[in-house]
C-alpha positions in Angstrom: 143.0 158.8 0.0 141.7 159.0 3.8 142.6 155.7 5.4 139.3 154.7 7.5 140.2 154.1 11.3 137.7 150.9 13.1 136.7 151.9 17.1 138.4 150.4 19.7 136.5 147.2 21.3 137.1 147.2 24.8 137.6 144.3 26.6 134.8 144.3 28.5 132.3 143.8 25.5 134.2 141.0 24.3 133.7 139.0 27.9 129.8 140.0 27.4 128.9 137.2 24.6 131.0 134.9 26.8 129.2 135.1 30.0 126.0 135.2 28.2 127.1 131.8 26.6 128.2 130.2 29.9 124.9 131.6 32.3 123.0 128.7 31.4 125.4 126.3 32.3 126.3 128.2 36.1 122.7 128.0 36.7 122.4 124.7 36.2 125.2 123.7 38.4 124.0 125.9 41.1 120.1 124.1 41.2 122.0 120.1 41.5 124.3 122.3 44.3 121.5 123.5 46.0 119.3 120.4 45.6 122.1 118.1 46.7 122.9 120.2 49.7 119.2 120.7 50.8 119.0 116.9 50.9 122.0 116.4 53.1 120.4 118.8 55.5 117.0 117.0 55.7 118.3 113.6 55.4 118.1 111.2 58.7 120.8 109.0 60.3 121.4 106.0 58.3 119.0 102.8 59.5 120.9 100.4 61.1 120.3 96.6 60.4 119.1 95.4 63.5 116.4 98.2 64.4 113.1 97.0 63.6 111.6 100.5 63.8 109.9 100.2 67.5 113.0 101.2 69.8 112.6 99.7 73.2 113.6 96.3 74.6 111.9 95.1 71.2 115.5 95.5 69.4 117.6 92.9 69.5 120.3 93.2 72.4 124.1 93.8 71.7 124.6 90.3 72.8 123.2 89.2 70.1 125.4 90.7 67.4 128.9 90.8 68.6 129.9 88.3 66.2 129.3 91.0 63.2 130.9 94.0 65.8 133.9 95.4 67.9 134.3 96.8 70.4 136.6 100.2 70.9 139.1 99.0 73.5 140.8 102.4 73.7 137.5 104.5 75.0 137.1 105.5 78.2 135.5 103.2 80.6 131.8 103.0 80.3 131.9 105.7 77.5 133.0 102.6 74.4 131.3 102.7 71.1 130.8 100.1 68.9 132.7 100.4 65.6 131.9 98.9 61.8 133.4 95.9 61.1 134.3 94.4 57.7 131.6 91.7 58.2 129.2 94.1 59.0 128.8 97.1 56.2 125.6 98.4 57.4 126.4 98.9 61.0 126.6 102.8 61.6 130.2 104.0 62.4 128.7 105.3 65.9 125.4 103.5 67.1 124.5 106.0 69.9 120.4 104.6 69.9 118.1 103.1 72.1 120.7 99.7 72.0 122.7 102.3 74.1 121.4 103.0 77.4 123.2 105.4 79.8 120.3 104.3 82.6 121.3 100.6 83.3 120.7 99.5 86.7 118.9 101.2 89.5 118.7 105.3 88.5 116.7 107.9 90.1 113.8 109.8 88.1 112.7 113.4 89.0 109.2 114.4 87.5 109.6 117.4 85.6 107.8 121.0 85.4 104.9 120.0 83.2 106.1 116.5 82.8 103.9 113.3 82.9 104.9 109.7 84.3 104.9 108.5 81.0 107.1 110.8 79.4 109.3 110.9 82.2 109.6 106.8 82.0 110.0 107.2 78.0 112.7 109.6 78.4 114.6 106.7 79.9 113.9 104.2 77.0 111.1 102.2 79.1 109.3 100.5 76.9 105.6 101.8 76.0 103.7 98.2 77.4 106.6 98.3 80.3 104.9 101.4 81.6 101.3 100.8 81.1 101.8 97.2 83.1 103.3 99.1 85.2 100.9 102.1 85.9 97.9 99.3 85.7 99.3 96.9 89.2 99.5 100.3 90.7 96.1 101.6 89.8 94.9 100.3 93.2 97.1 101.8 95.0 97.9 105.4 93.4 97.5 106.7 90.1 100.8 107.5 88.5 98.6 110.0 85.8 98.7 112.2 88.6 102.0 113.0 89.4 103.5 116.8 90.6 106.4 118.4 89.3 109.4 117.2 91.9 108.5 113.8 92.8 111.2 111.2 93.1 111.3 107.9 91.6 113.9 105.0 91.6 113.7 102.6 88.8 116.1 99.5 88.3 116.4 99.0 84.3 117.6 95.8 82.8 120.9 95.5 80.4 118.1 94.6 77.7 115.7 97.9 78.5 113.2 96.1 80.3 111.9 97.8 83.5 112.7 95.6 86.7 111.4 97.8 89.4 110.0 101.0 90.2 110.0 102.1 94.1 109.1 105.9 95.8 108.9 107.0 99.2 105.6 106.9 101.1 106.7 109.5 104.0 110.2 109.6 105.5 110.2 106.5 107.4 108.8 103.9 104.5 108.5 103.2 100.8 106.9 100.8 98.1 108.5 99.3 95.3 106.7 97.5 92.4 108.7 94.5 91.0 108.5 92.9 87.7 106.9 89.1 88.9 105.9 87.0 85.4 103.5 89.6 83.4 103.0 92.1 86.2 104.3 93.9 88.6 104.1 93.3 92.2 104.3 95.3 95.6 106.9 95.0 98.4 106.6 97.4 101.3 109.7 98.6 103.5 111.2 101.0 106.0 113.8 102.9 106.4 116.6 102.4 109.6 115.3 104.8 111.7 116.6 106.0 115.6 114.8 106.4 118.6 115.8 109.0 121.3 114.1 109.3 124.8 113.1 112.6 125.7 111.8 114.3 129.1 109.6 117.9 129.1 107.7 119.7 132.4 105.9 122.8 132.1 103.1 124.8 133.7 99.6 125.3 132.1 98.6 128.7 131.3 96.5 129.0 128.7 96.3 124.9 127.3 98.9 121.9 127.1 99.0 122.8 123.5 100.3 126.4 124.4 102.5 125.6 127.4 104.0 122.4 125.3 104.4 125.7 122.0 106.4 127.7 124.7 108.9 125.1 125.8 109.0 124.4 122.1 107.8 120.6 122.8 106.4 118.6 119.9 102.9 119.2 119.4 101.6 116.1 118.5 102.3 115.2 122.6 98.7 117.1 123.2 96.5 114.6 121.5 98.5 112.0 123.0 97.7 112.8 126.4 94.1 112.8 125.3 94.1 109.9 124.5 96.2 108.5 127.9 94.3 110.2 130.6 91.1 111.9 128.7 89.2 109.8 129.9 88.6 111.2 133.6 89.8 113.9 132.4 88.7 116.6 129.3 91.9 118.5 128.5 89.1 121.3 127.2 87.3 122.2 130.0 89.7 120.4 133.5 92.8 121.8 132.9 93.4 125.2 135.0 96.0 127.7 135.1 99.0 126.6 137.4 98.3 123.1 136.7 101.4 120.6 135.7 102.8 118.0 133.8 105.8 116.1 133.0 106.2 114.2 129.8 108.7 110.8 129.1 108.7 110.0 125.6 110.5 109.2 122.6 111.6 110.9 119.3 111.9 109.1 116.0 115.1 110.5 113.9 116.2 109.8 110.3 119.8 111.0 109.0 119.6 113.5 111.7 116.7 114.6 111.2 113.4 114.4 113.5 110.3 112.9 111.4 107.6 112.0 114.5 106.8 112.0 117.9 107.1 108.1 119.4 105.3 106.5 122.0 104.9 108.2 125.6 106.4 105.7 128.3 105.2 107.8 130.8 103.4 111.1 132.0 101.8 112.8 135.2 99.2 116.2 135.2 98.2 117.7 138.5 95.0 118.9 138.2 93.6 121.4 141.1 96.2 119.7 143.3 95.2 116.0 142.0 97.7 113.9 140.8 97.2 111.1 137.7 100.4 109.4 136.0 100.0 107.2 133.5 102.5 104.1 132.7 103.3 102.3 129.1 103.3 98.8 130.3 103.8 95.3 127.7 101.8 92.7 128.8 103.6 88.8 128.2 101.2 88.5 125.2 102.9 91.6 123.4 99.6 93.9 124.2 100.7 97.4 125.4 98.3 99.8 127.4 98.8 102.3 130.0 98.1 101.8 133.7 98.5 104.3 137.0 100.9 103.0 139.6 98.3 100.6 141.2 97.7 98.9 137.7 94.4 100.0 136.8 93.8 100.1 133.1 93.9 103.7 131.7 91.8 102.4 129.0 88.2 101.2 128.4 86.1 98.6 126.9 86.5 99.8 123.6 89.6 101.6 122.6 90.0 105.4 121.4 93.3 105.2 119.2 94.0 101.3 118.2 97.2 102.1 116.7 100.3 104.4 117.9 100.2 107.4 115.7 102.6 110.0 115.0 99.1 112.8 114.3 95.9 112.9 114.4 95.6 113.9 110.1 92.0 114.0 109.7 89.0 114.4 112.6 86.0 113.4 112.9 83.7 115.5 110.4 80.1 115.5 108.7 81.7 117.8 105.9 85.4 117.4 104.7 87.3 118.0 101.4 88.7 114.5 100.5 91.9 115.4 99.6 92.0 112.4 96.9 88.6 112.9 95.5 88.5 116.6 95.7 84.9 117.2 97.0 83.3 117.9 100.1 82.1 115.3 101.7 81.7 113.3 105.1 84.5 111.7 106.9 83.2 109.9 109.8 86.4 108.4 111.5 89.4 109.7 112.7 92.8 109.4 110.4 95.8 108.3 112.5 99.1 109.1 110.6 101.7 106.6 111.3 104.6 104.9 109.2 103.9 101.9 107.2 103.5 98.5 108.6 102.3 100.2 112.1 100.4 97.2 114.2 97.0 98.0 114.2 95.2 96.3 116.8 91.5 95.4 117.8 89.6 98.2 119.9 87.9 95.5 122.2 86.6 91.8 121.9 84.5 90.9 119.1 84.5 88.9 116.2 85.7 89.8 112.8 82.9 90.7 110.2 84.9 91.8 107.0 88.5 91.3 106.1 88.3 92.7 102.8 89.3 95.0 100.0 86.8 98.2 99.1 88.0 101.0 96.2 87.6 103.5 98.6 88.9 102.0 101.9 91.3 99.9 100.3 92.0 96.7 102.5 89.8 97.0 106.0 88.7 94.9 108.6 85.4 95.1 110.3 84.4 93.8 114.0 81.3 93.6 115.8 82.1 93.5 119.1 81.0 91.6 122.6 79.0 94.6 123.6 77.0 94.6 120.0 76.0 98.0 120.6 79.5 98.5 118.7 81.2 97.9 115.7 84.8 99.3 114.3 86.5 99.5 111.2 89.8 99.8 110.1 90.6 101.2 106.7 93.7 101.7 104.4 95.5 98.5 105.4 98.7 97.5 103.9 97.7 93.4 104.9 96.3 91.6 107.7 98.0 89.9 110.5 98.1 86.2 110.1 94.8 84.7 111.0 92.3 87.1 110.6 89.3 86.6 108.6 85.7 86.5 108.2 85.0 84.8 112.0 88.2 85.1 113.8 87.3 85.8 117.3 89.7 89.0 118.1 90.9 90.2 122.2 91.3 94.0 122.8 95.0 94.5 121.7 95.5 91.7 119.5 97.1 92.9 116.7 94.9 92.7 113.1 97.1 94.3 110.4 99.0 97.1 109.8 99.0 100.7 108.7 99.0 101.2 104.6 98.2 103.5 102.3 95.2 101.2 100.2 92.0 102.9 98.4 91.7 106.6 98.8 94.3 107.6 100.8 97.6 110.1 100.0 99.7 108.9 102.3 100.1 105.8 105.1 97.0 105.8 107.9 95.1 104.2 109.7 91.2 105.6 109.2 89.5 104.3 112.5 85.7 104.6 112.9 83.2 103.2 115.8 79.5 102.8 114.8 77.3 102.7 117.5 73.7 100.8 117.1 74.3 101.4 113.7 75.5 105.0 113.5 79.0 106.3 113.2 80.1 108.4 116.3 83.1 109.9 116.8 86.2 107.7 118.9 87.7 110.0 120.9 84.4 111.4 122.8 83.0 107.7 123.8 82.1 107.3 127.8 82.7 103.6 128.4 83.7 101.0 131.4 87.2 100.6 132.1 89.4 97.5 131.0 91.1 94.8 132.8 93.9 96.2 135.5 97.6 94.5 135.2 97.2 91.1 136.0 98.6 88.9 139.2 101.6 87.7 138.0 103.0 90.3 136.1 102.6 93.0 139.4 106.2 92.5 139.9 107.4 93.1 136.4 104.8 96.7 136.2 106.3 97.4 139.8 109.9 97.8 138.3 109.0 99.4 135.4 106.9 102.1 137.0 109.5 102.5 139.5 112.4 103.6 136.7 109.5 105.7 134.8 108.2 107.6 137.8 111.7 108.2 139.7 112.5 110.1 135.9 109.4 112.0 135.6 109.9 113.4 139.3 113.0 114.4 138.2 112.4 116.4 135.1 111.9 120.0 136.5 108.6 122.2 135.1 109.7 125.0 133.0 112.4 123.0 131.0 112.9 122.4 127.6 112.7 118.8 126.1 116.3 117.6 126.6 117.6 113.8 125.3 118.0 111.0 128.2 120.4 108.5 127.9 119.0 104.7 127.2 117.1 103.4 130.3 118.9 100.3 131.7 115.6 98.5 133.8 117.5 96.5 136.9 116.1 93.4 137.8 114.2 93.5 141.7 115.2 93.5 144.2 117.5 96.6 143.9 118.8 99.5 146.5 117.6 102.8 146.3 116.0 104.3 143.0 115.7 102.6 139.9 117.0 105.7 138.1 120.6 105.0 139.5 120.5 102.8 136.9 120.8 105.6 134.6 122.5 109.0 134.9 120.0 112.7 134.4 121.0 115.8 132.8 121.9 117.5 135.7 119.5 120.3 133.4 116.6 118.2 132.9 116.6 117.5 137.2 114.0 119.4 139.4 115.0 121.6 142.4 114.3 119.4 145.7 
């Protein structure tokens, strides 16, 4: 008999009904895996308790729930968090939220590349009616939906969220800021410390003042100054010939060591085909400042060309402009004076005040119809008026009325001064009028001094020199011996050769 032999069954077919058994089981544990894991990944932070879902200073401050939290002792200063307590099982292990502010207290805010004023303010937790209160008290005076990439803003935010105060710089010399008053916000206007430095310059015309003053490297902005000092005998256009001369006492303004304007001129002469005219900054005892020659004559007329002391002329007289605010061409029938907030601005001649209102465009002005009612003036973009002055007030030439803002259409602080004459607007700084009243008798003595020290400097300052810095003048009471200048002591490089 033939014994039958069965095949060998490896053991790889006997694992094959096995895993065929268990497949339906491993898939099944891999779908709750996958399931449970994809809702770990999409799953938000745990709600805490105390949110009620709007963020902002609407949540209820820490204050108000230590008695259900401590605080982690052991952190670093400033850097604690706020640990779950037994009484308190809802409480995140780590609340890092809007109840946790890094921006407490006064911060600085730089408007990003492509960035809005309201996502900038959001960014730091402000809350959404915060910022349209806000951007509504300062609608008048700018519109913060228009902001560029770079600009600076300091903002003081409350322990609670809540925005105290928002402040920018208007130029380099002043700045705004909006404080949280009741329901709104309200404007405060200030200036920076700033340092003033007396300066002498002498040169020889050539070609213009504004080319000999480019060549000594001289501000500028002195040209349309001495315009406005001694342009009214004589036109710095057509007059001035080469070889004439002129020497220049003024002063500098300086911030953190930096120039930002040219100040007033206390003093100047031009010799004009052999003529000499010098001009004096003199103070009346009524705080009225004008410039006189060296018998007290008045430099000035009836009706004044610049009512305010400006650092630059920023916009002429024009019958076609582009506004840079409304961003059309259009006429501009004044002259813009740039100066730094809170400049006096002060009546162009006597007259009686018809306006002391507020217009959208020109923002706080003042209107006068003057003695001579051939003229009126206005003054627009005021920050406020001077004390007094209303519909009526009877105004001198010099008072002061306000002072220099940035109100209605305007980018920056200025004073927009315009003369209408029977009824039509003419340019200011080409009227032909009658001198004003000379120094009076009992300040001659005072003027005398004064011109004295100013005049003994500028005959010192040689032609051809470079603007160098004067020591502080030290005025010496009359009667004094020899020059009024000892009272002081001159570059020896800033003296002329005698």
């Amino acid at each position: 008999m033939t014994l039958e032999t069965r095949p060998e069954i490896s053991s790889e077919e006997t694992q094959r009904p096995l895993i065929r058994r268990a497949l339906p089981f491993i898939l099944g544990a891999a779908v709750v895996v996958a399931a449970w894991g994809w809702n770990q990944w999409t799953a938000g932070p745990p709600a805490s308790a105390i949110e009620d879902g709007v963020g902002g200073p609407a949540e209820k401050p820490l204050a108000d729930v230590l008695g259900i939290i401590q605080h982690d002792m052991g952190a670093p200063d400033g850097l604690g968090l706020f640990v779950r307590s037994p009484e308190c099982p809802l409480l995140p292990l780590a609340e890092l939220g809007p109840l946790y502010r890094h921006d407490e207290g006064p911060v600085e805010m730089r408007i990003g590349r492509g960035q809005t004023f309201y996502e900038a303010m959001a960014a730091r937790y402000v809350a959404h009616e915060d910022i349209m209160t806000l951007v509504k008290a300062v609608k008048e005076f700018r519109n913060l939906r228009n902001v560029r990439a770079g600009e600076m803003f300091r903002l003081h935010i409350k322990p609670d969220g809540g925005l105290e105060s928002l402040g920018f710089d208007l130029d380099e010399e002043s700045y705004v800021v909006f404080r949280r008053e009741g329901d709104s916000y309200t404007r405060h206007d200030f200036t920076y410390p700033v340092e003033r430095r007396l300066k002498a310059v002498g040169g020889t015309i050539n070609l213009s003042l504004y080319a000999s003053l480019q060549e000594l490297d001289a501000p500028l902005d002195l040209a349309p100054k001495m315009s406005d000092i001694l342009g009214w005998d004589l036109d710095f256009t057509r007059d001035l010939r080469k070889g004439d001369t002129f020497r220049i006492l003024f002063e500098e303004v300086w911030k953190d060591g930096k120039r930002v304007r040219v100040g007033q001129i206390l003093g100047a002469e031009m010799v004009n085909k052999g003529k000499a005219r010098s001009a004096y900054l003199f103070t009346s005892t009524d705080d009225r400042p004008g410039y006189y020659d060296a018998e007290g004559n008045n430099l000035a007329k009836q009706l004044m060309r610049a009512p305010v002391q400006y650092s630059r002329i920023s916009s002429g007289f024009s019958f076609r402009r582009f506004h840079p605010v409304l961003k059309r061409w259009m006429p501009h029938l004044g002259v813009d004076y740039a100066a730094p907030l809170g400049t006096p601005v002060r009546a162009a001649g006597d007259g009686t005040v018809m306006a002391a209102t507020s217009k959208k465009g020109n923002g706080r002005f003042i209107q006068i119809r003057h003695t001579n009612a051939e003229y009126e003036t206005y003054y627009l973009h005021l920050s406020r008026y001077a004390q007094g002055i209303k519909k009526g007030s009877r105004v001198t030439q010099g008072q002061v009325i306000g002072y220099v803002g940035a109100t209605g259409y305007a980018t920056g602080p200025h004073l927009d001064y315009r003369v209408k004459r029977n009824g039509k607007f003419v340019n200011p700084r080409k009227l032909k009028l009658p001198a004003a009243a000379p120094v009076s008798g009992e300040l001659k003595e005072q003027f005398a001094s004064q011109t004295e020290m100013y005049a003994t400097i500028l005959s010192e300052v040689a032609l051809g020199q470079e603007p160098v810095t004067l020591p502080p003048l030290v005025p010496m009471e009359a009667p004094f011996m020899g020059p009024v200048s000892a009272a002081l002591e001159l570059p020896w490089s800033v003296r002329a050769a005698h």
